[in-house]
N, C-alpha and C positions, 0 to 999 in steps of 0.2 A: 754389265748386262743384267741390271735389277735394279729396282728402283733405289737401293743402295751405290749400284755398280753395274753400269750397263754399258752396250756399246751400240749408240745411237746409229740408226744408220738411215742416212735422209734420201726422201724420196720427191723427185721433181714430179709437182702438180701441173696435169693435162686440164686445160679447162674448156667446156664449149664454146664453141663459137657463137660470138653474143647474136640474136636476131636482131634485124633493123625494125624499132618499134613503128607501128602506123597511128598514125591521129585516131583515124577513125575506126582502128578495129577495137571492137567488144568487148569489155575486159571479162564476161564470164565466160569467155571460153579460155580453158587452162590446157589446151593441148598443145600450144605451143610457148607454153609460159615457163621459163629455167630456173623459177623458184618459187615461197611465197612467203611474203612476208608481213608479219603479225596477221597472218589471215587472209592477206590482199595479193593477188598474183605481180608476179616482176614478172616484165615479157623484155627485161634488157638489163646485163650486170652492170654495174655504176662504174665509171669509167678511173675513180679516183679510190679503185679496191684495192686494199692492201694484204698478200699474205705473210706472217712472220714465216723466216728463215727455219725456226721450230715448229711449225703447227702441222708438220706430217713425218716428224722424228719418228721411229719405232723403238719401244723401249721392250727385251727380250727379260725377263725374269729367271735368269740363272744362277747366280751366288750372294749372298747376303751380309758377306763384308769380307775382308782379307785373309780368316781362316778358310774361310769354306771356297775360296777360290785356289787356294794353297792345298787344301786335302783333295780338290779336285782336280787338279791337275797330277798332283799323287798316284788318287786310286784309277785314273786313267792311262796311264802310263807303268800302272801294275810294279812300283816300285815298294821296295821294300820300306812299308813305316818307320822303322827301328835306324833301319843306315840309308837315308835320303841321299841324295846325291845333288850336293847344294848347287853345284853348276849348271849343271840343264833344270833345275827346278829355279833358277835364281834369273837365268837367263829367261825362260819361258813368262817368268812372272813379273818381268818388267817390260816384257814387249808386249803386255795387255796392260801395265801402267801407262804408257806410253799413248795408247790409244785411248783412255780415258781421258788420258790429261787434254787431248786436242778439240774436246767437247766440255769435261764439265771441271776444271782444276779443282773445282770446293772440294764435288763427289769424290776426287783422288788423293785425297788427305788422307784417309784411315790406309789406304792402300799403299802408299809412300813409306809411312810409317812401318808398316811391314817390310816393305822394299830392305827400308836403311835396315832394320833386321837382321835378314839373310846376307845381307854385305857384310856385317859386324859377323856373323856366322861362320861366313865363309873365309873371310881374312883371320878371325883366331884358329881356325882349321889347315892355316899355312902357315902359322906359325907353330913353332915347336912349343909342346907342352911343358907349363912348368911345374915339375915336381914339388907336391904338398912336403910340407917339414915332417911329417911321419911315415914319409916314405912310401903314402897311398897314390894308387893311378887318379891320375886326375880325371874330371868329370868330362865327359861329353859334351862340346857347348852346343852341340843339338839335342842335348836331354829335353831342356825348358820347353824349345819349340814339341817334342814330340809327346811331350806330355798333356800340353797347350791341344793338340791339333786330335789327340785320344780322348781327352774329355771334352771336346766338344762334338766327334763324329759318334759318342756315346747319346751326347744328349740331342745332337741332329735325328740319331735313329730313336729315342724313346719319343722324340717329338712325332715320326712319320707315323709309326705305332697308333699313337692316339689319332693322328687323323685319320686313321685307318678303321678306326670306332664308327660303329653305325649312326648318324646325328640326326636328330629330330627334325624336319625342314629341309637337310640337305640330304639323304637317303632312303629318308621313309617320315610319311606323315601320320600322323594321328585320326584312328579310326573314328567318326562319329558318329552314331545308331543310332536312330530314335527307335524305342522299343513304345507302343500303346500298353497301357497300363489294364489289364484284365478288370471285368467287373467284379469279379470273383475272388474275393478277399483271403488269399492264401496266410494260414496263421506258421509260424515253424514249429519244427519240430523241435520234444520236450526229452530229450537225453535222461537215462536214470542218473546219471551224474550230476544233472543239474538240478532234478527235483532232489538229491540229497542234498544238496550244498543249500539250495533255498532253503528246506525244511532247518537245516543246520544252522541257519543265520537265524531261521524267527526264534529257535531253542535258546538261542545266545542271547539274543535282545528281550526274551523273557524274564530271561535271569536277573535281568539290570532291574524290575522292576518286582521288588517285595512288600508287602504289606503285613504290617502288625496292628494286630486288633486289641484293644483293651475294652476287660468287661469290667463292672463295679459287681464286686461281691457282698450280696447282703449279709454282715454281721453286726448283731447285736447283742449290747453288752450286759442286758438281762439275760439272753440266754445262757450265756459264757459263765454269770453267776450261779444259775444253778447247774451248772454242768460241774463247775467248782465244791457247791457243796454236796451235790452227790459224790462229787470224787474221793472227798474227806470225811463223806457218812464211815463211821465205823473204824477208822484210822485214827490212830494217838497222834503220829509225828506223820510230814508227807517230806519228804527235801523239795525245799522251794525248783529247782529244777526239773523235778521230774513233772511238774503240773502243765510246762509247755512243751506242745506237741510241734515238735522244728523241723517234722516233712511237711507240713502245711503253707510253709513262709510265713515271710512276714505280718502280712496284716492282720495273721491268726494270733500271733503268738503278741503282737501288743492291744489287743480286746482283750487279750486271756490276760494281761496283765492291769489292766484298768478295770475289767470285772474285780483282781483280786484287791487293788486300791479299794472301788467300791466296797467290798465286802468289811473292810479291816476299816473303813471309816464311819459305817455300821456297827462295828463293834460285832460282826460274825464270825471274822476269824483272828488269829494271833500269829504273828511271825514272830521267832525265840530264834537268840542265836547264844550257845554256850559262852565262846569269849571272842574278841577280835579278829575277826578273819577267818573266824569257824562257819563252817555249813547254816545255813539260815534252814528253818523248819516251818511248815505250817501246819497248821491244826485248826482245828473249831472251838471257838471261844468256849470256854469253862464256865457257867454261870453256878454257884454253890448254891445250894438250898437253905431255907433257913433255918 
């Protein structure tokens, strides 16, 4: 009784009584025409009509293979899952084999196979149990089937569940609205949260970009000379380091050193050093008199 397993049941076709066609009547009149075919009125069925033996079976859609026809006739007869009662279940379930097999033998193969089952089931259930070597009760040999027939009636009902879910096309359709677009250009709304996080992203992207400027500083090495011999007007000894001034950086401190080349290559001043790796000294050249 499903297109797995069903129990056809055939119904004898009543057909009208054909009208005697006339030569000469009309063919567009269809009020007494018993068909039409590709378009064209039949005013008489063909005498050489054949219907198959199949072509008004009814097929009823109620069990989807040999468990669910087994848990059904179970939960209909309100027996107990756990202790079946193989003989009115075994019986009941071969007298709906039985009528399967008289319409479709292929369709009654998965069902057979169940059948032989409950036979094997029910014949090791009349025989006496044979004691395990560790002296355990032996197992149930309707355990398999009832474990077989509870996860399937688990996932029968997670299956009904979801059909039971609201479905797009089959319970409700999809709104569609056309809304007319105002002319009136609505801008949104500016959250104090968002004008910080903006502000906070341009601060960031600022940062990435820094600029260093270099300037050329005018020095020159005449001035440095006389700022040299002013330094040493009136002084015996100077220590060659104290004459560079080294908060100034670099570039000061080597003009102050190339003024003092110049000078000493003039013959202005004298660097003296006592002995080897002694302090160097400058002074202003000594010129004696005559």
């Amino acid at each position: 009784m499903n297109p797995r397993a069903a129990a056809p049941a055939a119904m004898d076709a009543e057909l009208p009584p054909a009208a005697a066609p006339e030569v000469d009547l009309p063919r567009e009149v269809d009020g007494i025409a018993v068909a039409r075919l590709y378009g064209e009125p039949l005013f008489a069925l063909p005498t050489d009509l054949y219907i198959p033996p199949d072509a008004l079976e009814v097929f009823l859609e109620a069990f989807q293979g040999p468990l669910d026809l087994l848990l059904y006739l179970i939960r209909k007869q309100n027996f107990n899952i756990l202790d079946i009662p193989m003989a009115d279940v075994t019986r009941q379930y071969l007298r709906y084999v039985d009528q399967i097999r008289q319409h479709n033998l292929e369709l009654a193969s998965d069902y057979l196979l169940m059948a032989a089952m409950l036979i094997e089931i029910k014949s090791r259930m009349l025989l006496p149990p044979k004691k395990s070597p560790d002296g355990a009760e032996p197992e149930d040999p309707r355990a398999e089937l009832v474990r077989r027939l509870l996860e399937y009636e688990q996932m029968k009902l997670a299956a009904a569940r979801l059909d039971a879910l609201p479905q797009l096309g089959r319970d409700f359709l999809r709104a569609q609205v056309t809304i007319e677009q105002s002319l009136t250009t609505r801008f949104p709304d500016v959250a104090v949260v968002d004008l910080r996080d903006a502000w906070a992203d341009i601060v960031k992207r600022a940062k990435l970009h820094q600029h260093h400027k270099i300037s050329r500083e005018q020095l020159s090495v005449r001035d440095y000379m006389s700022r040299l011999l002013r330094r040493l007007q009136g002084e015996r000894f100077v220590e060659f380091q104290d004459l560079f001034d080294t908060a100034r950086g670099v570039p000061v401190l080597v003009v102050t050193f190339i003024a003092m080349l110049e000078l000493a290559r003039e013959r202005l001043l004298e660097l003296t050093q006592a002995e080897a790796f002694a302090p160097i000294y400058v002074r202003l050249a000594y010129t004696p008199t005559a």
